[in-house]
N, C-alpha and C positions, 0 to 999 in steps of 0.2 A: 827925779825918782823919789817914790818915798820910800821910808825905811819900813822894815817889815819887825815889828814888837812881836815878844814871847803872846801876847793876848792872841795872834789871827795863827801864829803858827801852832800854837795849844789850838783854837777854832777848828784849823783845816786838819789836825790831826783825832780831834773830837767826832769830825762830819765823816772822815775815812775810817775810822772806827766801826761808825756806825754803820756806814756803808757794806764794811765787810759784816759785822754781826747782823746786819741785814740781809746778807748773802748765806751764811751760815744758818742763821735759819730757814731760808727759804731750801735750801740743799737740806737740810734734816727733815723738811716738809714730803721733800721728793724722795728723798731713802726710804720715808716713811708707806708714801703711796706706792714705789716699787716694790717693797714688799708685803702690802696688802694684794696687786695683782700678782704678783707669784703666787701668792698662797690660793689666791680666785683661779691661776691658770692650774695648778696642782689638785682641787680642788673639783675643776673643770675636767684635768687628765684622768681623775678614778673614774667621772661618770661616767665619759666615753668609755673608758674600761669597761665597765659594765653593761652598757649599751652593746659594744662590739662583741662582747660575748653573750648577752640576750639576743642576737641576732642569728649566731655561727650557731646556737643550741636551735632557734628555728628553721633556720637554712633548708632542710632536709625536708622539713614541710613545706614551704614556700613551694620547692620544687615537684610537689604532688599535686601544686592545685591544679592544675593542667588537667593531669589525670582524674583528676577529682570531676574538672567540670565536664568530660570527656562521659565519664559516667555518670552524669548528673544531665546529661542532654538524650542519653541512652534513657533514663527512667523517664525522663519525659514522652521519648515516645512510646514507651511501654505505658505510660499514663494512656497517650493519646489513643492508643490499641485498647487498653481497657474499656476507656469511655462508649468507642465504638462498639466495641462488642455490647458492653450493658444498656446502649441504646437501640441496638439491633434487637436484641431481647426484648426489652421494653415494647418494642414498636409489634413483634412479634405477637407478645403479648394481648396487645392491643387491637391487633388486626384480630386474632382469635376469638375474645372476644366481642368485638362488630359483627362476627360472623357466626354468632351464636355457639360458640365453642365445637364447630365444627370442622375437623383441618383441610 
């Protein structure tokens, strides 16, 4: 067996050193990025805040468009009533005079 000199056990006490102050900073790397995503998820939590209540203040309109397109297919056909009549007219018109303005 050979002997083990102060030179290899200063060595392996050198390379564990290193090893752990290796470890140490890698762990202050990651405390680091832990609390850059907190601050990202905190950050994240106001928006949604804000979002969930730009939603709850439209809410109450959302639930009119129904209504809305309910009356919105009603003018349609009061459109499609119009037309007819002001083409009936038209035609009216038209016939009358073909026919010399005679009724």
């Amino acid at each position: 067996m050979t002997t083990v000199t102060e030179a290899d056990i200063k060595e392996l006490k050198e390379l564990i050193n290193n090893r752990f102050d290796g470890l140490s900073q890698e762990i202050k790397e990651v405390k680091q990025d832990i609390k850059e995503v907190k601050q990202d998820v905190k950050e994240l939590d106001k928006r949604l805040t804000i979002i969930e209540a730009t939603l709850q203040a439209q809410q109450p309109l959302i639930q009119k468009i129904t209504d809305l397109a309910e009356k919105l297919g009603e003018l349609k056909n009061w459109k499609q009533i119009a037309i007819a009549i002001v083409s009936a007219g038209i035609g009216g018109l038209i016939t009358w005079f073909i026919r010399g303005g005679r009724g």
